[in-house]
C-alpha positions as CSV (number, residue, x, y, z in Angstrom):
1,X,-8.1,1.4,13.4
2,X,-10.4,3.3,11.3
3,X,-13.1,1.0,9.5
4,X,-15.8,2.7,7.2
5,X,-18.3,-0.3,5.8
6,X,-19.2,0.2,2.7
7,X,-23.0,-1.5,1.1
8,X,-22.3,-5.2,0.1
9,X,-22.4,-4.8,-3.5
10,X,-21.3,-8.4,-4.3
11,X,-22.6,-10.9,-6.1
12,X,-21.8,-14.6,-6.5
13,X,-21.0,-15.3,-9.9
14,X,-22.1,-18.4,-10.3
15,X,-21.3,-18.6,-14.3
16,X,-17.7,-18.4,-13.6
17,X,-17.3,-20.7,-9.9
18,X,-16.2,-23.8,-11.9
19,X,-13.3,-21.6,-13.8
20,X,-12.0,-20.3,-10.5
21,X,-12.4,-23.3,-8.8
22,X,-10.0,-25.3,-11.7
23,X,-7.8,-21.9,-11.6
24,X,-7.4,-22.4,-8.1
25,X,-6.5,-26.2,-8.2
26,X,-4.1,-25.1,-11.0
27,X,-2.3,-23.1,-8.1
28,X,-2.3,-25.7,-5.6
29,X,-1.0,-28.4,-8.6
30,X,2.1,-26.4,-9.5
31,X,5.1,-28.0,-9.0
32,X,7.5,-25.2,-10.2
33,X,8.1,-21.8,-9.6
34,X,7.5,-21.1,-13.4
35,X,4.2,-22.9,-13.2
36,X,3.2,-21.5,-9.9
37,X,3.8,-17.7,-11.5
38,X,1.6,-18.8,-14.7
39,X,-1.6,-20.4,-13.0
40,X,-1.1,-17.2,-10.6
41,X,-1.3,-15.0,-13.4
42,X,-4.2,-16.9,-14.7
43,X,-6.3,-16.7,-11.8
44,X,-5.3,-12.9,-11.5
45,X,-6.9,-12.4,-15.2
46,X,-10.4,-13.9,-13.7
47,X,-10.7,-11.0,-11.9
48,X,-13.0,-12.9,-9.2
49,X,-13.0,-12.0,-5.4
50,X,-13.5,-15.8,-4.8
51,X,-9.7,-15.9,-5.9
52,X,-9.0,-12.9,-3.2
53,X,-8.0,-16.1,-0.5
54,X,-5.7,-17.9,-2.6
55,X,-3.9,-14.7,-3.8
56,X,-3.5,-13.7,-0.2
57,X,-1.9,-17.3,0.3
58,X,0.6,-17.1,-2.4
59,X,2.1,-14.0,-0.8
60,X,3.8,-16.2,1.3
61,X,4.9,-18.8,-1.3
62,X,8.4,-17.5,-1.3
63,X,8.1,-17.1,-5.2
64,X,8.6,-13.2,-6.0
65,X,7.6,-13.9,-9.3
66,X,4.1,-15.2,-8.0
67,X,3.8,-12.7,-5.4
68,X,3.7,-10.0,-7.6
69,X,1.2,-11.1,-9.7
70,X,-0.9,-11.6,-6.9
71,X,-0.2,-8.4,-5.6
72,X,-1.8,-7.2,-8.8
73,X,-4.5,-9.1,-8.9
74,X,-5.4,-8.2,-4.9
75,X,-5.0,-4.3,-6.3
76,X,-7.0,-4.7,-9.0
77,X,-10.0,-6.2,-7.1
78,X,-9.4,-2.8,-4.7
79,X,-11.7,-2.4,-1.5
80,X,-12.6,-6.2,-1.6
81,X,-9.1,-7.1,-0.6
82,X,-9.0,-5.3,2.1
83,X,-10.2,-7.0,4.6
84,X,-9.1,-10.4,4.1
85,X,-5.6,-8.4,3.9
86,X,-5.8,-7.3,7.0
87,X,-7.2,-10.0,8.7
88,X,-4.5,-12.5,7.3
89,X,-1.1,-10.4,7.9
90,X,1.7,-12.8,8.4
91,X,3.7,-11.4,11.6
92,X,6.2,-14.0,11.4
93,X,6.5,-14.6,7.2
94,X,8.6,-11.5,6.6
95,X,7.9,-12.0,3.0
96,X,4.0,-12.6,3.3
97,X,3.5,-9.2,5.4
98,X,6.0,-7.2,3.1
99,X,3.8,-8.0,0.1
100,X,0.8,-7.4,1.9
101,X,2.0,-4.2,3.2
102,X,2.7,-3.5,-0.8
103,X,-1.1,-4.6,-1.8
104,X,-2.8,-2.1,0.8
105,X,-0.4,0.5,-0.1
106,X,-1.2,0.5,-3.7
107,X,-5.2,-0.1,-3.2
108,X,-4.7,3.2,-0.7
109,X,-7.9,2.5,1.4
110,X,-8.0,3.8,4.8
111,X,-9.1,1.2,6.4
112,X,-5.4,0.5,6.0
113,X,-3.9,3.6,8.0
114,X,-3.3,1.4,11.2
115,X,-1.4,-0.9,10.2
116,X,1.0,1.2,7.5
117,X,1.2,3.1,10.9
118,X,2.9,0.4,12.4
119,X,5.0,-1.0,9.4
120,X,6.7,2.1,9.3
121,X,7.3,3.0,13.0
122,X,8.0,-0.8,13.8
123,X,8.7,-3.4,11.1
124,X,11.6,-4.8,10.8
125,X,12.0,-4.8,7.3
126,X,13.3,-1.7,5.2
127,X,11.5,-3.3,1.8
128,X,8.1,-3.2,4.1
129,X,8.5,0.5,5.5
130,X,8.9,1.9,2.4
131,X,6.1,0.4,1.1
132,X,4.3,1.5,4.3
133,X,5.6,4.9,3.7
134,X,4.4,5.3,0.2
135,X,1.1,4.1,0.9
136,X,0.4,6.6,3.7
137,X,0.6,9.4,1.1
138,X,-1.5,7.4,-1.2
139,X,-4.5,7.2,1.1
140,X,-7.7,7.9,-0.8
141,X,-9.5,10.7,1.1
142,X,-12.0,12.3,-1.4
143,X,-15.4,11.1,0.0
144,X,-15.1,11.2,3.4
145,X,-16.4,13.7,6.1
146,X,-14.4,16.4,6.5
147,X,-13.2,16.0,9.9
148,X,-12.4,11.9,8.8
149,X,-10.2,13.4,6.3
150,X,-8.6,16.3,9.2
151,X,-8.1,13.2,11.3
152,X,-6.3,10.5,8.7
153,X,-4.3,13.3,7.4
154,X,-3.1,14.5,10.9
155,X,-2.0,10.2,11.5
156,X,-0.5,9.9,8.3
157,X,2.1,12.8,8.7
158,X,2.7,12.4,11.9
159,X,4.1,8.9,11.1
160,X,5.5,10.0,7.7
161,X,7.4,12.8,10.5
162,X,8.7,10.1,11.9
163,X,10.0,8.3,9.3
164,X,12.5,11.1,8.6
165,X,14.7,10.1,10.6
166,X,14.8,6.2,9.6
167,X,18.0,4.8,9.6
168,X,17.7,3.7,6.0
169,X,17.8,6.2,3.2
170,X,16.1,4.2,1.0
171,X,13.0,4.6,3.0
172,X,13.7,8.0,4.0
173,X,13.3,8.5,0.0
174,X,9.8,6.2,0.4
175,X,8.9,9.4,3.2
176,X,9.5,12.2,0.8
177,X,7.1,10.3,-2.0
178,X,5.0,9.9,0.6
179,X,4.9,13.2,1.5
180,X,4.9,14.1,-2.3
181,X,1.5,12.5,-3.1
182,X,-0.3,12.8,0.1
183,X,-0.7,17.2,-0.9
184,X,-0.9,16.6,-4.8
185,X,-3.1,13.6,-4.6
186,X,-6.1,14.9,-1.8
187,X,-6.6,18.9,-1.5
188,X,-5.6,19.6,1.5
189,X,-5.5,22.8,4.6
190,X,-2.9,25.3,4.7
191,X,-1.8,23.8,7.8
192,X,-1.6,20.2,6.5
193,X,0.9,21.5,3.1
194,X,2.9,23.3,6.0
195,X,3.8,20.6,7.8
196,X,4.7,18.5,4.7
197,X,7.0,21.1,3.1
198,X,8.3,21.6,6.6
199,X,9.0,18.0,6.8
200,X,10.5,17.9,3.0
201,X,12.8,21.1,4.3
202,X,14.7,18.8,6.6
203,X,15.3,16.1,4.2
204,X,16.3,18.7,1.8
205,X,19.5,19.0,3.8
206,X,20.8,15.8,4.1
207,X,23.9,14.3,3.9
208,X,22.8,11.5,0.6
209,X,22.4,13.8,-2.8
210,X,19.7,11.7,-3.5
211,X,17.7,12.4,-0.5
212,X,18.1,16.2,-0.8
213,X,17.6,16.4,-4.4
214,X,14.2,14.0,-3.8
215,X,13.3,16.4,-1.7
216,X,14.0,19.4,-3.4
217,X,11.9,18.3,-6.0
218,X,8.7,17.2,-4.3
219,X,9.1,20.7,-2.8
220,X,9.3,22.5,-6.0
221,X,6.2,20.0,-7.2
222,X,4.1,21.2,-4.4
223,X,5.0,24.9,-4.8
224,X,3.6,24.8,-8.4
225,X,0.5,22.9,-7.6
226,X,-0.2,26.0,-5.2
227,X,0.4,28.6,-7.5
């Protein structure tokens, strides 16, 4: 797994504890699935990493409704959610790991790379690979040492290579995004846009229209970003 530790730039808040302390006993006091989506979307609006726990937890409420809004609120704190993402992945709440798998996705750090790795080569759930598969080409590179970059990039196609021959086409549409945004989001070396439009080439003959037309797009996007 690739870590890179950031400066502790956080600061308890101690003005707003005793709001986020009654938001989070609002959560804990619902006692419907409409009440449990409104106190999560209230605690999302704090914007507080105190909350970053309790979103984690209702991601494995089985309330979709909830679990979006908390997927929301985990993206919009960014790089703070990472961690306690990763550390609390549910292997055995299929539900609780495919929202997670959504959060990292979205918030694109690559402190996330191993584990969208493995949802994509392994998980059992098409709903969590595709997520898995759009996050790899949403990994945010710009920063990094040069050969960090050469090293995530070379990871995330070879799993996104993979993933071309999923058995589900929906997530074989999840790889061509994925290969999509990983050129057009990061600049990237000759080699690396080779192997993604060589990639993209073999979707671009498959057997579902929508795959090969996907594909034939995201080609056609890269070509003009080149010229």
């Amino acid at each position: 797994m690739i870590w890179i530790f950031k400066p502790d730039t956080l600061c308890v808040d101690n003005s707003k504890m005793s709001e986020i302390e009654y938001l989070i006993r609002s959560v804990e006091a619902a006692d419907s699935a409409d009440a449990l989506t409104n106190a999560t979307k209230n605690l999302v609006n704090a914007t507080s990493i105190h909350a970053i726990p309790t979103l984690i937890r209702i991601l494995g409420f089985n309330n979709p409704g909830a679990a979006l809004q908390a997927v929301d609120g985990l993206v919009a704190l960014g790089e703070n959610a990472v961690l306690p993402l990763l550390t609390k992945i549910d292997s055995y709440n299929y539900g609780a790991r495919g929202w997670s798998i959504r959060a990292l996705a979205l918030i694109g750090d690559v402190r996330g790379l191993e584990i969208l790795e493995q949802a994509l080569r392994e998980d059992i759930g098409p709903s969590v690979r595709r997520a898995a598969a759009k996050g790899l080409g949403n990994l945010k590179l710009i920063g990094l040492p040069r050969d960090q970059q050469d090293l995530i990039r070379i990871r995330s196609l070879t799993a996104l290579e993979a993933g071309c021959h999923d058995a589900e086409w929906a997530v074989r549409y999840a790889v061509i995004v994925g290969l999509e945004s990983s050129i057009l989001h990061n600049p990237a070396k000759l080699e690396f846009t080779l192997r993604a439009q060589r990639a993209l080439q073999y979707l671009s003959l498959a057997n579902i229209s929508v795959i090969r037309e996907r594909a034939k797009l995201a080609i056609q996007n890269i070509s003009n970003s080149l010229a």
